[in-house]
MIDOSE-1310 file (N, C-alpha, C; in nm, 2 decimals, decimal comma, always signed):
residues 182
xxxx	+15,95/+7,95/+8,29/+15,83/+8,03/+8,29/+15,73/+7,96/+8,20; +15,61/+7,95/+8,22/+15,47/+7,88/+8,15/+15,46/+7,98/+8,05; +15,44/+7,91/+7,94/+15,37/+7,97/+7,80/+15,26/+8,05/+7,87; +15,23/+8,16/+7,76/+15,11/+8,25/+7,78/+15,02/+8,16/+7,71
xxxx	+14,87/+8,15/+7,83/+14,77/+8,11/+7,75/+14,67/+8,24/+7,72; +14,63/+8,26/+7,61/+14,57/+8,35/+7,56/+14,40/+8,32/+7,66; +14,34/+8,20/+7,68/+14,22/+8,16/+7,67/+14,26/+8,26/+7,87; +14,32/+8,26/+7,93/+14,33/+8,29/+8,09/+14,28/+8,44/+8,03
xxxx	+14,27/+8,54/+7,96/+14,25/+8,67/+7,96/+14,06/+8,66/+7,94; +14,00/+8,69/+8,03/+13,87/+8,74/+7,99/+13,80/+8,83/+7,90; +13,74/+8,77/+7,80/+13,68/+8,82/+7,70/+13,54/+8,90/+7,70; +13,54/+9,00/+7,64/+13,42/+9,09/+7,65/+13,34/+9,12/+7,52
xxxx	+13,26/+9,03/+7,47/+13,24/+9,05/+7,33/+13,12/+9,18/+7,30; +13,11/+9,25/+7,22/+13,05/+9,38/+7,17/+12,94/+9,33/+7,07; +12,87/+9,34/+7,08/+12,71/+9,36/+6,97/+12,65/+9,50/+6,98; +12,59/+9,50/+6,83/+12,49/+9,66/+6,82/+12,46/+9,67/+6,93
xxxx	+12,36/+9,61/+7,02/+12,25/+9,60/+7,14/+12,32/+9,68/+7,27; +12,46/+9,62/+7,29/+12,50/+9,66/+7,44/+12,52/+9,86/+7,45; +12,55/+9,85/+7,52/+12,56/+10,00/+7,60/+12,70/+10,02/+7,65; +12,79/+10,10/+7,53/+12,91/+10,11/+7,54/+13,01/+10,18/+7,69
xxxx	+12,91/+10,23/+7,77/+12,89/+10,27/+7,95/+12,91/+10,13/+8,02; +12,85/+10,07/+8,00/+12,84/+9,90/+8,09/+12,94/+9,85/+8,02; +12,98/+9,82/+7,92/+13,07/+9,77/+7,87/+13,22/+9,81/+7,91; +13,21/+9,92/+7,92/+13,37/+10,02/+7,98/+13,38/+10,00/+8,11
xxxx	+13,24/+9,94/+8,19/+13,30/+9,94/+8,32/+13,31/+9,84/+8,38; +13,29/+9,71/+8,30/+13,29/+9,59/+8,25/+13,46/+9,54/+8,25; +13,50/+9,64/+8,17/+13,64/+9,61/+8,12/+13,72/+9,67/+8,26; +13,68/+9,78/+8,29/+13,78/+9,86/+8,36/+13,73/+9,77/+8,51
xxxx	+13,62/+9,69/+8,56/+13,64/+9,61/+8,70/+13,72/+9,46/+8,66; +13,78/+9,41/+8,55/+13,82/+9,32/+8,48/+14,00/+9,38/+8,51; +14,03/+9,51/+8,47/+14,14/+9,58/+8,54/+14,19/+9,59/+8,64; +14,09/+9,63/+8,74/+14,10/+9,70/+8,85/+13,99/+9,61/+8,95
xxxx	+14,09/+9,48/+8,95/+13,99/+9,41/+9,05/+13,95/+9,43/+9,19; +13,86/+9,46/+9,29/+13,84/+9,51/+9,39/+13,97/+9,41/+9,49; +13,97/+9,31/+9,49/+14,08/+9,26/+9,53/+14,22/+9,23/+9,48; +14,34/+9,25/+9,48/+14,42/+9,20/+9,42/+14,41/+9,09/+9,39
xxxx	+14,47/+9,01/+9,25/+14,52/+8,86/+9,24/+14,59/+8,80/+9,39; +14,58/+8,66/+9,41/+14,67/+8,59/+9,48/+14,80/+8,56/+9,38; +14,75/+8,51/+9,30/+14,86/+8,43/+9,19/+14,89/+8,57/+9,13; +15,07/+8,56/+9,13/+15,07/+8,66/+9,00/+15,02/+8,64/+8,83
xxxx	+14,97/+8,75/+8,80/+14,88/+8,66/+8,66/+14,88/+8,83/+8,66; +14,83/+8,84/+8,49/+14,83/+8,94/+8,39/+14,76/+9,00/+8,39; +14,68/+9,13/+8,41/+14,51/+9,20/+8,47/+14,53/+9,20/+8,27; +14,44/+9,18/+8,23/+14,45/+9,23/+8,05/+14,30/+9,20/+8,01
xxxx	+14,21/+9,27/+7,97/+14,07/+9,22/+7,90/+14,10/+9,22/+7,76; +14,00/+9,13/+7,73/+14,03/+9,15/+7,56/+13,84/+9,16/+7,48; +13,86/+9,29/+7,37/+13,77/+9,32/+7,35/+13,69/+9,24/+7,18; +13,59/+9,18/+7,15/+13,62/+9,11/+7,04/+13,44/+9,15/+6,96
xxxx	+13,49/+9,20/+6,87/+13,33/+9,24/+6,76/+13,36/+9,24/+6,62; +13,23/+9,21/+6,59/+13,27/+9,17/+6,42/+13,28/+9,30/+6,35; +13,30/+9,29/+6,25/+13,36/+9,49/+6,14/+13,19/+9,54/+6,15; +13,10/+9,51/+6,20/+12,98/+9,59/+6,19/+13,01/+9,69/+6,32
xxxx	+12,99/+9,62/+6,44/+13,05/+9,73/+6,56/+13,18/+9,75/+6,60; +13,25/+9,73/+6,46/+13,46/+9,76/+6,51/+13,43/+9,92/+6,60; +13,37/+10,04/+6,50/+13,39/+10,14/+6,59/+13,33/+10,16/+6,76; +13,24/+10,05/+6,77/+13,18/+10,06/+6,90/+13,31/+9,97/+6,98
xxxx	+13,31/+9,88/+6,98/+13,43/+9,80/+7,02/+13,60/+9,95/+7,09; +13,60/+10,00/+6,94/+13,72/+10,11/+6,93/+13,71/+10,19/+7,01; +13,61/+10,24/+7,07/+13,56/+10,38/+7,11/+13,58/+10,32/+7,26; +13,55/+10,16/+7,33/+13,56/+10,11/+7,41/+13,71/+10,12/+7,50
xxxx	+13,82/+10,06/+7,41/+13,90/+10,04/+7,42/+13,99/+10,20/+7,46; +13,95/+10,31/+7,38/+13,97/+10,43/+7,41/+13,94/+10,47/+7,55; +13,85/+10,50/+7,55/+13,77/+10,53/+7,70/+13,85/+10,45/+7,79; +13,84/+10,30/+7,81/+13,94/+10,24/+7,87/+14,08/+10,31/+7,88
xxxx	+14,12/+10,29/+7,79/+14,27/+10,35/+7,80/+14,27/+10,49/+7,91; +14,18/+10,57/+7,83/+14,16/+10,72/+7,90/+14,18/+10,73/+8,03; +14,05/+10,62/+8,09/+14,09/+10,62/+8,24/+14,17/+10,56/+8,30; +14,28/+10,45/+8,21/+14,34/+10,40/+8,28/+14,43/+10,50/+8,32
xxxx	+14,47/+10,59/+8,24/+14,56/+10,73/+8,18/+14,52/+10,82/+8,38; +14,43/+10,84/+8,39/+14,39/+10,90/+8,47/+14,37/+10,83/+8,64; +14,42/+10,71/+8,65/+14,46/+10,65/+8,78/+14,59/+10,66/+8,78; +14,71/+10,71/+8,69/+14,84/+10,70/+8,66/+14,90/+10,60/+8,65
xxxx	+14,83/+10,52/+8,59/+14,88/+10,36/+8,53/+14,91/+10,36/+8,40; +14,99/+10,26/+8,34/+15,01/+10,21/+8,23/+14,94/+10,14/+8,15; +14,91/+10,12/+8,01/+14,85/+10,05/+7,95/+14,91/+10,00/+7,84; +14,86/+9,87/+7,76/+14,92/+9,81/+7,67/+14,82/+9,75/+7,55
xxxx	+14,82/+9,78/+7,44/+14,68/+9,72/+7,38/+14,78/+9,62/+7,26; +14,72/+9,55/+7,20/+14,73/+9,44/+7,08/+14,62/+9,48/+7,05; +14,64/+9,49/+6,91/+14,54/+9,44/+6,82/+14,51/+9,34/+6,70; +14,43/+9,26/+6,72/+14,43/+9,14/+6,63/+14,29/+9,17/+6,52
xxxx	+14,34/+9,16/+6,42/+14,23/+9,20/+6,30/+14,24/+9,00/+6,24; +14,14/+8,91/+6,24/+14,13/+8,80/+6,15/+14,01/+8,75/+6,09; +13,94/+8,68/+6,01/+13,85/+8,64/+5,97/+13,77/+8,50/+5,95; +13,65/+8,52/+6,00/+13,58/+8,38/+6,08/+13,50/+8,39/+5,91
xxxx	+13,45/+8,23/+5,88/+13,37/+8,22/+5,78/+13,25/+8,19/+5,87; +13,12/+8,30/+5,81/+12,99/+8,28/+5,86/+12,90/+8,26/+5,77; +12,85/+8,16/+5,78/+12,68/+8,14/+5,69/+12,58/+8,25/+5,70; +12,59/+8,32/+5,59/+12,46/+8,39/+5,53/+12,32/+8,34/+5,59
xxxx	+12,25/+8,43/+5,66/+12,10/+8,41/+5,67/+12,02/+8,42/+5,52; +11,93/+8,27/+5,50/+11,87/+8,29/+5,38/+11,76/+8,46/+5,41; +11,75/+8,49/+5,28/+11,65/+8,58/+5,25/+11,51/+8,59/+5,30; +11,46/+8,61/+5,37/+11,32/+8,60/+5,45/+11,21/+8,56/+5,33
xxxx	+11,09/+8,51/+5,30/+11,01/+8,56/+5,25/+10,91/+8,63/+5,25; +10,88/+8,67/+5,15/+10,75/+8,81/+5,20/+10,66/+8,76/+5,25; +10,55/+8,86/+5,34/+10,44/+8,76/+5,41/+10,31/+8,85/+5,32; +10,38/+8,96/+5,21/+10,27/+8,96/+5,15/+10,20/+8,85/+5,04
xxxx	+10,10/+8,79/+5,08/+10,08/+8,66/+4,95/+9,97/+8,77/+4,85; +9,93/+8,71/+4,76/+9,89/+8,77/+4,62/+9,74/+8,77/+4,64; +9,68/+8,89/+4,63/+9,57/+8,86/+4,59/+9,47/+8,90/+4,47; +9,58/+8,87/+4,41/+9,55/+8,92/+4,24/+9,39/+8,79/+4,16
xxxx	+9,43/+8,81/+4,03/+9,31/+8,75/+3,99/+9,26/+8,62/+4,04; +9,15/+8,60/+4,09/+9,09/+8,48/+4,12/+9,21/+8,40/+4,26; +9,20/+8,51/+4,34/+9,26/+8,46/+4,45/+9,18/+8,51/+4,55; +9,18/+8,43/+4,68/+9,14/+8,52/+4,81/+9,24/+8,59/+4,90
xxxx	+9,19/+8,61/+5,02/+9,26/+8,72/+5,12/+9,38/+8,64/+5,15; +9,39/+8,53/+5,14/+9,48/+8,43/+5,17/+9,61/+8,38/+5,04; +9,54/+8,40/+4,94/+9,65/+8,39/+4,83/+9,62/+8,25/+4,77; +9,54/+8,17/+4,82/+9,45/+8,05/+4,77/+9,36/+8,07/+4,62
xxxx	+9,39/+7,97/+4,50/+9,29/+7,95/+4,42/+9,18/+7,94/+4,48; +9,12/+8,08/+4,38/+8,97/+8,06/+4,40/+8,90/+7,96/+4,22; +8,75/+7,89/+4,23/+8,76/+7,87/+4,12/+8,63/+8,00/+4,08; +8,61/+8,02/+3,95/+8,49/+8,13/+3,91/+8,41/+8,00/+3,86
xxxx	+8,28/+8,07/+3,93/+8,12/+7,98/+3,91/+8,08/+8,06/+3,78; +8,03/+7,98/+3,73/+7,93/+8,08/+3,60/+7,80/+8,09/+3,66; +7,69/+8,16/+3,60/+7,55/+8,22/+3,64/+7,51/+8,11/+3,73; +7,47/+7,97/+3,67/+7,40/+7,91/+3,73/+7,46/+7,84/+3,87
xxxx	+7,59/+7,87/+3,95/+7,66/+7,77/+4,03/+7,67/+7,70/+3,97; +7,76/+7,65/+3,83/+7,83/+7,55/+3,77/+8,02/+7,64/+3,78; +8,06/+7,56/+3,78/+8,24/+7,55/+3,79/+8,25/+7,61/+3,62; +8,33/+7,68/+3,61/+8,34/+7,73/+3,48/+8,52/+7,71/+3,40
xxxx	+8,60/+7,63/+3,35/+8,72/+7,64/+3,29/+8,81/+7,50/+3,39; +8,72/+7,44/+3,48/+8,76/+7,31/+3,53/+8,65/+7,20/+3,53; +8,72/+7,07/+3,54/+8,62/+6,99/+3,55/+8,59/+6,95/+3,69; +8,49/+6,90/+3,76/+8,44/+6,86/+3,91/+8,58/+6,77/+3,99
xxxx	+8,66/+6,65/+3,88/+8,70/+6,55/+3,94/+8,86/+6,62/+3,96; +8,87/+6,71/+3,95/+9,02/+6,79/+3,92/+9,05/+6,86/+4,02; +9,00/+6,86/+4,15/+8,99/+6,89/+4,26/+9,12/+6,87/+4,35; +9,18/+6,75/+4,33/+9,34/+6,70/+4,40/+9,43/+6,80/+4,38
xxxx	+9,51/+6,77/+4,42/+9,64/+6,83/+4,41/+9,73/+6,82/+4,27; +9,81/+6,93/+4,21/+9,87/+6,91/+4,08/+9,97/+6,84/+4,06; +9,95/+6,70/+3,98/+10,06/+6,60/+4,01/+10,20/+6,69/+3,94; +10,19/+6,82/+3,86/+10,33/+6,82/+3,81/+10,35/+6,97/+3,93
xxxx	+10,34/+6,98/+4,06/+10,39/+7,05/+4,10/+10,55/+7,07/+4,13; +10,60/+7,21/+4,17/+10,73/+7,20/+4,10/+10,81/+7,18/+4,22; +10,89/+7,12/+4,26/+10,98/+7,06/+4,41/+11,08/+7,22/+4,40; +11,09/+7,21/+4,55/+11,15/+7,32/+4,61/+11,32/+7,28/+4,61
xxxx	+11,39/+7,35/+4,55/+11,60/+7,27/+4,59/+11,58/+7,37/+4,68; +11,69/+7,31/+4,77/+11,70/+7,35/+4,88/+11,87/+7,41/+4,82; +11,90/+7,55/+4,83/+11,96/+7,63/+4,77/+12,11/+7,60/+4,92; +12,25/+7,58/+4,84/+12,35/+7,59/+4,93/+12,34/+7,73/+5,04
xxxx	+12,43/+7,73/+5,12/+12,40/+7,84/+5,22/+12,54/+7,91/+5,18; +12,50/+8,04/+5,18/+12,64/+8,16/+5,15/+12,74/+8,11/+5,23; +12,85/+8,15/+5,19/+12,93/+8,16/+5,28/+13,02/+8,32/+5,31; +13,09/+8,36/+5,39/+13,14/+8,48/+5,36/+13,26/+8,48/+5,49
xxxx	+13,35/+8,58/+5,50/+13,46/+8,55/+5,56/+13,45/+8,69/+5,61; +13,38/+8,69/+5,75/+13,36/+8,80/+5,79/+13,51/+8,85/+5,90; +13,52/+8,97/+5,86/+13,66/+9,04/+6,00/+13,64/+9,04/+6,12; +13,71/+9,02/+6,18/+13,65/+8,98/+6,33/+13,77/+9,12/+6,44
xxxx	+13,71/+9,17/+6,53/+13,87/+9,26/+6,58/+13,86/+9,22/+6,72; +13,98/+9,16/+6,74/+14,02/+9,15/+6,89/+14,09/+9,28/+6,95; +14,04/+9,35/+7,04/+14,17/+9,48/+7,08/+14,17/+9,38/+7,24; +14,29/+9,35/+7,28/+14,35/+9,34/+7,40/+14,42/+9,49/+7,48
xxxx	+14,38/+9,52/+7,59/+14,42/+9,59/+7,66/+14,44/+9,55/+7,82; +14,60/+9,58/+7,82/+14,65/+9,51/+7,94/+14,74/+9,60/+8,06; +14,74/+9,57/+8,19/+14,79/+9,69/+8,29/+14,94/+9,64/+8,26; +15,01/+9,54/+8,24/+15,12/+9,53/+8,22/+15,17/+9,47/+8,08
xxxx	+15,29/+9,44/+8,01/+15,33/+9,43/+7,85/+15,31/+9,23/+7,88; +15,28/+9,21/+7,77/+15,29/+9,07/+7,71/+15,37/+9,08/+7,58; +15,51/+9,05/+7,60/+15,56/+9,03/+7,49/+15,53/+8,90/+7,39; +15,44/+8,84/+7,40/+15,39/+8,70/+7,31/+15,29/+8,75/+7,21
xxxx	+15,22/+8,86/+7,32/+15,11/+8,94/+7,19/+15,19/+9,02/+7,11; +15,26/+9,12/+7,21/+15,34/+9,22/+7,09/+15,45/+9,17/+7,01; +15,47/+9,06/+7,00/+15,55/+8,94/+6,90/+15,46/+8,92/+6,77; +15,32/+8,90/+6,87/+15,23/+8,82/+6,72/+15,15/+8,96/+6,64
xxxx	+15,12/+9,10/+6,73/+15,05/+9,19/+6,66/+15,11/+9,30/+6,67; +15,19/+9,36/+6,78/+15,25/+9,50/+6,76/+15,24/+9,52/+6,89; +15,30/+9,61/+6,97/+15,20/+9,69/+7,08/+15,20/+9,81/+7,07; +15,13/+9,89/+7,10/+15,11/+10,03/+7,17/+15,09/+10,04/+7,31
xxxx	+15,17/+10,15/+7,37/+15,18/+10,15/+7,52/+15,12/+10,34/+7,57; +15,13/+10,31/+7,67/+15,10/+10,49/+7,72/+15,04/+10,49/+7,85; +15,00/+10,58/+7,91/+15,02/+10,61/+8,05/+15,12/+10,59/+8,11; +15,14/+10,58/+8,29/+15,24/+10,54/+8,37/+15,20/+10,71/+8,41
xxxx	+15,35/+10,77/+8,48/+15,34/+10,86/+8,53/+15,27/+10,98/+8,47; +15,25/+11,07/+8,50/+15,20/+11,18/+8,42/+15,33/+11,25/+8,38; +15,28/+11,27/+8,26/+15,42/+11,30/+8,18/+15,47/+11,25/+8,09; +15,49/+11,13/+8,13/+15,55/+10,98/+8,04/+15,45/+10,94/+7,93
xxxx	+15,35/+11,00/+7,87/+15,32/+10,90/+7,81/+15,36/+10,87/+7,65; +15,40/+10,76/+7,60/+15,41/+10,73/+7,49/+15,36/+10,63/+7,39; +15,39/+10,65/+7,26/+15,31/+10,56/+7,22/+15,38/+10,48/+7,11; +15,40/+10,33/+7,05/+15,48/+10,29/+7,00/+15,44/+10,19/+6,90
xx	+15,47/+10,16/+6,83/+15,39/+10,08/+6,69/+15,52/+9,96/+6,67; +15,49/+9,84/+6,72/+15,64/+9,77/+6,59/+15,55/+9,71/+6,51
């Protein structure tokens, strides 16, 4: 028998933005393909969101189950909890600029004229640019080790997943159903 390739299960990834309705039925035509496989192969989707939408992801995976529960089929989920390192977005900067003393609408030195249109606290030839301006470091980029949650849910058992994460099972007939943690 061929090793289980994990990459053959189609992935459904979850962001704030989607619409947990399209998403469920997304998974469940991924299930319940209008035509059978030719090849025997594994009906299983796998659902994958970072810990910001874990509960939207969860709530997915549930609903799935639900109706799988309600065609009188069986279901099988894994769950993989791991963590990806992601670069921090630097800090935006403000787009309020200053328009405090002797600035304009723009945040630009202004200079003050005295009575007569004479320059007052500079001299005429000082007009350039300031040779000791101060250079910008370019600051390292965060790093952080964000949780990432894979839930697999599959119409029959993969013992390779439930080897590496656990399974939980339920549906099949009405009646039967249970539920199992290793």
């Amino acid at each position: 028998m061929d090793p289980f390739d994990l990459s053959n299960i189609p992935t459904v990834s979850i962001i704030s933005s989607h619409s947990i309705s399209k998403k469920t039925t997304r998974c469940l035509a991924t299930l319940f393909p209008p035509q059978p496989p030719t090849a025997p192969s594994v009906l299983a989707v796998a659902l994958v969101a970072k810990s910001i939408v874990a509960s939207k992801a969860i709530t997915i995976a549930e609903i799935v189950k639900r109706r799988i529960n309600t065609q009188g089929e069986a279901w099988f989920q894994y769950t993989k909890l791991e963590g990806i390192m992601v670069e921090l977005k630097a800090p935006k900067k403000s787009k309020k600029e200053g328009k405090g003393k002797n600035k304009d609408q723009k945040g630009n030195q202004v200079e003050k004229t005295g009575e007569k249109g004479t320059r007052t606290g500079q001299e005429e030839d000082m007009d350039e640019e300031d040779p000791f301006e101060v250079l910008k470091e370019k600051t390292p980029q965060k790093k952080r080790n964000m949780p990432l949650l894979t839930i697999y849910i599959s119409r029959s058992p993969i013992p390779e997943l439930a080897k590496l994460y656990g399974e939980q099972s339920g549906g099949g007939p009405v009646g039967e159903t249970q539920e199992q943690t290793r």
